[in-house]
C-alpha positions in Angstrom: 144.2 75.3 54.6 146.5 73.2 57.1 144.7 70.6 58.5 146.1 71.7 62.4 144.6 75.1 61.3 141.2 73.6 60.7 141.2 71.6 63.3 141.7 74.8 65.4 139.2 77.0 64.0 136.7 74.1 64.5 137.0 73.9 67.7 137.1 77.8 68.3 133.7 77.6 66.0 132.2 75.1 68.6 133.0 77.1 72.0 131.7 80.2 70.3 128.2 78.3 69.5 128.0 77.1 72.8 128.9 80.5 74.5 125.5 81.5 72.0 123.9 78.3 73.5 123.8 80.3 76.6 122.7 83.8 75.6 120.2 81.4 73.5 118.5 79.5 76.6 119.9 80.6 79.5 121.6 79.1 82.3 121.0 75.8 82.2 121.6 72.6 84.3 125.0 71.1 85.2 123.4 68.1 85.7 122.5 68.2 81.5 126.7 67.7 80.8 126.1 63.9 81.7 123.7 63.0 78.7 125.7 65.3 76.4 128.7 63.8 76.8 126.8 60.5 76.6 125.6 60.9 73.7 128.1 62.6 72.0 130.0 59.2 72.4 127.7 56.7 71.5 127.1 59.2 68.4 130.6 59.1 67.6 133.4 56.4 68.5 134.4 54.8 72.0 136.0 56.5 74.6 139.0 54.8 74.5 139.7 55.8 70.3 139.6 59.1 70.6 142.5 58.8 73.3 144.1 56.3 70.9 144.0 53.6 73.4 143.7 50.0 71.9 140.9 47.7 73.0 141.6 44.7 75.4 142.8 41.4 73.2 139.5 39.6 74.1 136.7 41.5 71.8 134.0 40.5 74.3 135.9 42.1 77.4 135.9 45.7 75.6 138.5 48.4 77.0 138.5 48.7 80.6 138.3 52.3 80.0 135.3 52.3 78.0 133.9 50.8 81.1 134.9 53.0 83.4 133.8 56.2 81.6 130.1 54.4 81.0 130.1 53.1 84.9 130.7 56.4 86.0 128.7 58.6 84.0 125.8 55.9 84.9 127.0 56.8 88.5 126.9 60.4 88.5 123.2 59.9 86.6 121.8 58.0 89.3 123.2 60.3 91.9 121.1 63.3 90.2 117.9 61.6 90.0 118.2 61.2 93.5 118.8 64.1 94.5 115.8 65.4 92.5 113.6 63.1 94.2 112.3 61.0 91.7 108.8 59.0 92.3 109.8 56.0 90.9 106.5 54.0 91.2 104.7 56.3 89.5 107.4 56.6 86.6 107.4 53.0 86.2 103.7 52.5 85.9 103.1 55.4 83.5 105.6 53.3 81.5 105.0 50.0 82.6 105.3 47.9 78.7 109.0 49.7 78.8 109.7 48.3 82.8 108.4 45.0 81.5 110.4 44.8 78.1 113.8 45.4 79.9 113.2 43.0 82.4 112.4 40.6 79.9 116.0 41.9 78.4 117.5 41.1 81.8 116.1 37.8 82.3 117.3 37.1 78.5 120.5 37.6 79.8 120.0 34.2 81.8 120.4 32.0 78.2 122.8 33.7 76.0 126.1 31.8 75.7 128.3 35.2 77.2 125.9 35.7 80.3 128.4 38.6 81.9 128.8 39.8 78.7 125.5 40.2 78.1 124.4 41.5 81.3 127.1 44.6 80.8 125.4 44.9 77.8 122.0 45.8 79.3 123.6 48.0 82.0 124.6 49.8 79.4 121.5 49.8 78.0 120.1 50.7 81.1 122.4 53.8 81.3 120.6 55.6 78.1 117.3 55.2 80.3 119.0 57.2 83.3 120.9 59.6 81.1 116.8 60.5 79.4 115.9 60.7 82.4 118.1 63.6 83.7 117.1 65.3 80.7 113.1 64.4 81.6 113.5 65.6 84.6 115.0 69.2 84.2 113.2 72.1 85.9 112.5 73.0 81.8 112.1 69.7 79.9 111.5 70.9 77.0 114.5 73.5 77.3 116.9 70.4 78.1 116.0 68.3 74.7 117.0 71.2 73.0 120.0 72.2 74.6 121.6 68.7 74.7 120.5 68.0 71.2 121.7 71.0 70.1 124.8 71.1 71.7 125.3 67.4 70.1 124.8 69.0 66.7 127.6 71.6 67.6 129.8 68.8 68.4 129.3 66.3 65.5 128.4 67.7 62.9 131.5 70.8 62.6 134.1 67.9 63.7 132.2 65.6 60.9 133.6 67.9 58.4 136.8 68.9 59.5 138.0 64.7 59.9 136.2 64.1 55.9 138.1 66.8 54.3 141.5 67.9 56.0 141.8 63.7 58.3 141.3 60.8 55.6 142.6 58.9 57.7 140.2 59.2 60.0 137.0 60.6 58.5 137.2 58.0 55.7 137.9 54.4 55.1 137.9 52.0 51.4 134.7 50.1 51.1 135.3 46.3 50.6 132.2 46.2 48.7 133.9 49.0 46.0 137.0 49.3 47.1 136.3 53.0 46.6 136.8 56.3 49.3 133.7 56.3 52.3 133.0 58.8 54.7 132.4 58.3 58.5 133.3 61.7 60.3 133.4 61.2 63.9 131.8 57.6 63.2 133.3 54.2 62.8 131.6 53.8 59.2 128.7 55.6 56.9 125.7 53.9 57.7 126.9 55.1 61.3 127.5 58.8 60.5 124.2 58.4 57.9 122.3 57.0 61.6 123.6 60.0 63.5 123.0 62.6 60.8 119.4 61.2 60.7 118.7 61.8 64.7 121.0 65.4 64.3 118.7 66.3 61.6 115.5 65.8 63.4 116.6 67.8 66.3 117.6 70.7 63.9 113.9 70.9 62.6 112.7 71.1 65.9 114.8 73.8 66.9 114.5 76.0 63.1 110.5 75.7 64.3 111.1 76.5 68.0 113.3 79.6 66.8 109.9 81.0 65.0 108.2 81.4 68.5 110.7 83.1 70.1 110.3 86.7 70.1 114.6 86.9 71.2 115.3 85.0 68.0 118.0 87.1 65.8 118.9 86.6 62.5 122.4 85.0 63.7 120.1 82.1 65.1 118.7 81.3 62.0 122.2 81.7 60.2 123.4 79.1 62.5 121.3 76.8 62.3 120.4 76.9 58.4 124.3 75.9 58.1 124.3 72.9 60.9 121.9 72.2 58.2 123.4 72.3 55.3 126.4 71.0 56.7 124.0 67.8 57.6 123.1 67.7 54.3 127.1 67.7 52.4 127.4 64.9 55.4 124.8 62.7 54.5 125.8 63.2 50.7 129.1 62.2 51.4 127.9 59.4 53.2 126.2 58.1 50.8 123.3 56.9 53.3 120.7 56.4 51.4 118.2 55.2 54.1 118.9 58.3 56.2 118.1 60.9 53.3 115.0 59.0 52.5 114.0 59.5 55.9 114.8 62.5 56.4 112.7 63.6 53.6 109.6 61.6 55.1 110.1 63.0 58.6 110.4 66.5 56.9 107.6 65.9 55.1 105.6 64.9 58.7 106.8 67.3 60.7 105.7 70.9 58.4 102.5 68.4 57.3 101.4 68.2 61.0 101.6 72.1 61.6 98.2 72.0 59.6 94.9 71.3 61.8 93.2 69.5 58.7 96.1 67.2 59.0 96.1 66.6 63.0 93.1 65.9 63.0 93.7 63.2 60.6 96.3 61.7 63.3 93.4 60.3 65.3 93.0 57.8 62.7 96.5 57.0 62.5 95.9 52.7 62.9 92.9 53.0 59.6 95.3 54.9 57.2 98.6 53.0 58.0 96.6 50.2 56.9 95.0 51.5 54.0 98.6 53.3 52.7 100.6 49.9 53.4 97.5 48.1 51.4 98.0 51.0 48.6 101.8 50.1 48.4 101.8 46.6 48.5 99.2 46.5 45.4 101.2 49.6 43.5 104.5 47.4 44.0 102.5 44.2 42.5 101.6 46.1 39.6 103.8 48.4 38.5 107.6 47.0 40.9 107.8 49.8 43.4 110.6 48.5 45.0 112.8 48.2 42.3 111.8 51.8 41.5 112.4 53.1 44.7 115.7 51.7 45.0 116.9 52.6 42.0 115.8 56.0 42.4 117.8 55.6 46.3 121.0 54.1 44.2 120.6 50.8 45.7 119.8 47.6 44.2 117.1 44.9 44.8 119.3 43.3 47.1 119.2 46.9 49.1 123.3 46.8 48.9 123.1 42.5 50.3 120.8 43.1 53.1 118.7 40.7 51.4 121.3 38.0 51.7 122.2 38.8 55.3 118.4 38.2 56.1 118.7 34.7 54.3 122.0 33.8 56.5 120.7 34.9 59.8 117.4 33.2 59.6 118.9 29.9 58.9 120.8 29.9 62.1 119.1 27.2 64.8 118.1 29.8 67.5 115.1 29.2 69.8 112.7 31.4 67.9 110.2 31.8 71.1 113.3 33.4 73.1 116.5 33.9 71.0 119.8 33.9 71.7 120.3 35.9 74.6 120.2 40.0 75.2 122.3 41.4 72.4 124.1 37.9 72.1 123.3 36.7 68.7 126.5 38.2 67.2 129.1 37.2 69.4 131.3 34.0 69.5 131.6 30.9 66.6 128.1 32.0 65.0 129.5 35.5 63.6 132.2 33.2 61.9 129.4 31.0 60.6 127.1 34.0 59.1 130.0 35.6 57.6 131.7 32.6 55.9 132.3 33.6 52.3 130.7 36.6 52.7 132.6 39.2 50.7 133.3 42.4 53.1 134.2 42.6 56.2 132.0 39.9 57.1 128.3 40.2 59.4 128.0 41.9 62.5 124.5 43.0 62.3 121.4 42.0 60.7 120.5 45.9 59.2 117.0 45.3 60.5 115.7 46.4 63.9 112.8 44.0 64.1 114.6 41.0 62.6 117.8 41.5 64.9 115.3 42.2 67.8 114.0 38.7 66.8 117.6 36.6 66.6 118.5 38.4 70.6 115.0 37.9 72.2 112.7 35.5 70.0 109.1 36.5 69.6 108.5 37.0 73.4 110.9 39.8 72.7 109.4 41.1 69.6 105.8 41.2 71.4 107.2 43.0 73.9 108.4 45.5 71.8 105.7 46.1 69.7 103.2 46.5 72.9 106.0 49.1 73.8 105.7 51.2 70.9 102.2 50.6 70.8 101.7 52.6 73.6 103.3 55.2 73.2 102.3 56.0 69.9 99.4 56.0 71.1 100.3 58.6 73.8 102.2 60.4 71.6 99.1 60.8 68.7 97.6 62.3 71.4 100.4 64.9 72.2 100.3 65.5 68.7 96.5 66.4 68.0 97.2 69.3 70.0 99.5 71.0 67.8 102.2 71.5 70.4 105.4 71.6 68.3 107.1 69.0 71.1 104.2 66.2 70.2 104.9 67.0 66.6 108.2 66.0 66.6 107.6 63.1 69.1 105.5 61.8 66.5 108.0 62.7 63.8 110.3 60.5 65.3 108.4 57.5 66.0 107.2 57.2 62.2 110.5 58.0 60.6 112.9 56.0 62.6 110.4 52.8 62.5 111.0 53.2 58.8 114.2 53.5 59.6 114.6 50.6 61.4 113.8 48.7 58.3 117.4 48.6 57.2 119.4 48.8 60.2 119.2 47.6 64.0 118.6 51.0 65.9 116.7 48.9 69.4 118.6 48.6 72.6 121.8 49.1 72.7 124.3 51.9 72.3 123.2 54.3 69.3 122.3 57.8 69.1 118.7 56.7 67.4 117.6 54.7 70.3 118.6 57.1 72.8 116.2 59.4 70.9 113.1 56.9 70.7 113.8 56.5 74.8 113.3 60.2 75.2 109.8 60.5 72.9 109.2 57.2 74.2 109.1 57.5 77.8 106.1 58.9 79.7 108.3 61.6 82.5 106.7 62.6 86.2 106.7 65.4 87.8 109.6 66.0 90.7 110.0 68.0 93.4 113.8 69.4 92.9 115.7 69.4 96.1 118.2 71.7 96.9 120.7 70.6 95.5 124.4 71.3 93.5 122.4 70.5 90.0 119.1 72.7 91.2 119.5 76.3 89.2 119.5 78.7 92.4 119.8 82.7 92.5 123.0 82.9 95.1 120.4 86.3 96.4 117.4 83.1 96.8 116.5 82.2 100.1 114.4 79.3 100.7 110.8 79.6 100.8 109.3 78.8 103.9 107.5 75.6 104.3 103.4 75.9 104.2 102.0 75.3 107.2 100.3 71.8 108.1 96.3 71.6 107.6 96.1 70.8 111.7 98.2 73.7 112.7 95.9 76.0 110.2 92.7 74.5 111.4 93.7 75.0 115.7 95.0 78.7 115.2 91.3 79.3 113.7 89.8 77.6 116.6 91.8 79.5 118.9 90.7 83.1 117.1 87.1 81.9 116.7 87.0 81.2 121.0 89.1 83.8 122.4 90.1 86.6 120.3 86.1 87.0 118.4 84.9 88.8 121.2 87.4 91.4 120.8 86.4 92.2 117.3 83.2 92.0 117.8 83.5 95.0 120.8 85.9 97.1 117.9 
């Protein structure tokens, strides 16, 4: 097939899956296009690439219209959670360990060597909290996660596979390490596409579930779905990602396992038997090398493909290990140059753990921080999840399996598709009082109720009946 011909039948496959979308879950939300198109760019490539524009000579400035687009959708977010009213005291000190860990982040900003830099950085970082938000606080929460998520799944994962097999030159790239063919789809590289599949395919097992409680469901939703699936799956097989297929098997694994009440109520316990299964492993990989076995069962080596050796490099740096280098600051400027120097590939921009990058941007004030964040709301979300609602099952889904996740790649703060999902299982939404407004679903035959009237007004119309109008009852 001609790859112009592909190209068009994708995207004639995506508007006919979101014209479903509709019939699917009605009419939704304008408002809901902000966090879609949000993260369908953090989940894919910068603004400016897919325009072909080339990045500013300075690598710290960034593309001006990169900027732009993220300043204004940050704009139009803030604008709708006004609008809707939100009771921002209250949000903040239902999630008051996530208020205190970005402030922290902002005051970081204060010591890294690129302060501006840095503090873009966080509004940017900032922006995925608005942009969960919008979705948080839809009329239909619930509704909303799905919709965007699913949406984003229309999006990636079709264009994914159109760029890998018809665009090589822009779905795939040499690896430096092999010098052989790897696969990035919409991404920049695999362990990206391999990051986004992950979060993709959590969503799609949420929604294959959900469809089994709707009585509208048709077979053509299941049909769907099954092949965003399996699609996900060619993806992540072509990726070659192996910490995103192992993950996905564990959060599979959680997700069906929780549907089973003998299970949930195993969840209360959560803190005992994550101690007891990390003492099991630890004393299984000193006796029989579980690591070695797991990896070479993954494809991967002991050195998990040099991770190892990055970890060596980056703790030898001279950071202040009580506050670190700065928000998101470690890997800028003359220390990149220094990790990376006679490193073979295309050198270190990342330390492919979440904890220890966390660590070399924010020091152990920063790592306490997030722990006590995460902390909390598992414990909220163990909680949701006793009660067997599908939504706390795949809250608590998440958590586990992109913790594990984090293991091997830096997924906290910052612009990725995998901490934009932890911030929506994460935070703890309010209730709102929608205003009428152009994002508020309205009937055009509506009119607006009429306002209840005030406790005195009630209380002197009874005294008026009780005084002067009783007697004429009375004489009825």
């Amino acid at each position: 097939m001609p790859p112009r011909v592909a190209l068009l039948l994708c995207f004639g496959l995506i508007v006919w899956l979101f014209h479903l979308d509709r019939r699917r879950y009605g009419r939704t939300s304008p408002a809901l296009w902000l966090p879609l198109i949000w993260l369908f760019i953090i989940a894919s490539r910068p603004f400016s690439t897919w325009f072909g524009v080339a990045p500013g000579e300075d690598p710290l400035e960034g593309s001006p219209l990169d900027r732009l687009f993220f300043f204004s959708l940050i704009l139009a977010s803030v604008a709708v959670l006004m609008k809707r009213n939100l009771d921002w005291p209250t949000l903040m000190k239902k999630n008051q360990w996530l208020v205190i860990f970005f402030i922290y982040l902002a005051v970081s900003v204060l010591w890294s060597d690129y302060p501006f830099v840095a503090f873009k950085r966080w509004i940017k970082d900032v922006g995925n909290i608005f942009m969960v938000l919008v979705i948080l606080t839809d009329t239909d929460p619930l509704r909303a996660v799905k919709v965007v998520w699913s949406r984003c799944c229309y999006l990636v994962i079709p264009l994914s596979v159109v760029l890998v097999k018809y665009f090589p030159n822009f779905g795939s790239y040499y690896d430096m390490w092999s010098g052989q063919p790897s696969y990035c789809g919409v991404t920049m590289n695999k362990n990206e596409l391999g990051m986004v599949l992950f979060a993709c395919g959590l969503s799609l097992i949420l929604i294959l579930l959900e469809l089994r409680s709707r009585k509208n469901s048709t077979r053509l939703d299941y049909c769907i779905f099954l092949g965003l699936s399996a699609l996900a799956v060619w993806l992540l097989r072509k990726a070659q990602s192996s910490t995103a297929i192992g993950c996905m098997v564990l959060a599979a694994f959680i997700f069906f396992g929780l549907r089973f009440a003998a299970i949930r109520r195993k969840v209360a316990t959560l803190g005992t038997w994550s101690v007891i299964v990390v003492a099991l492993l630890l004393l299984l990989n000193w006796m029989f090398n579980l690591v070695e076995l797991v990896t070479g069962l993954l494809g991967r080596d002991m050195t998990f493909t040099g991770r190892t050796e990055i970890w060596r490099r980056v703790l030898e740096e001279d950071i202040n290990p009580l506050v670190g280098a700065g928000y998101n600051s470690f890997w800028t400027g003359e220390r990149v140059a220094h990790v990376s120097r006679g490193y073979v590939g295309f050198g270190i921009n990342e330390a492919h753990n979440a904890f220890l990058n966390s660590y070399l941007n924010t020091g152990w004030i920063g790592i306490f921080f997030l722990v006590a964040v995460l902390l909390a709301a598992g414990s909220r979300i163990k909680r949701h999840a006793i009660t067997g609602e599908p939504f706390g099952a795949f809250r608590l889904t998440c958590l586990l399996a992109s913790l594990l996740y984090g293991m091997t790649e830096a997924i906290f703060n910052g612009l990725s598709p995998l901490w934009f999902l932890l911030l929506l299982i994460i935070i703890e939404p309010v209730s709102v009082r929608h205003l009428r407004s152009p994002f508020t679903n309205r009937s055009k035959n509506s009119s607006p109720s009429r306002p209840a009237p005030a406790p005195h007004l009630v209380r002197f119309c009874n005294l008026i009946w009780e005084n002067h109008f009783s007697k004429y009852r009375s004489a009825c």
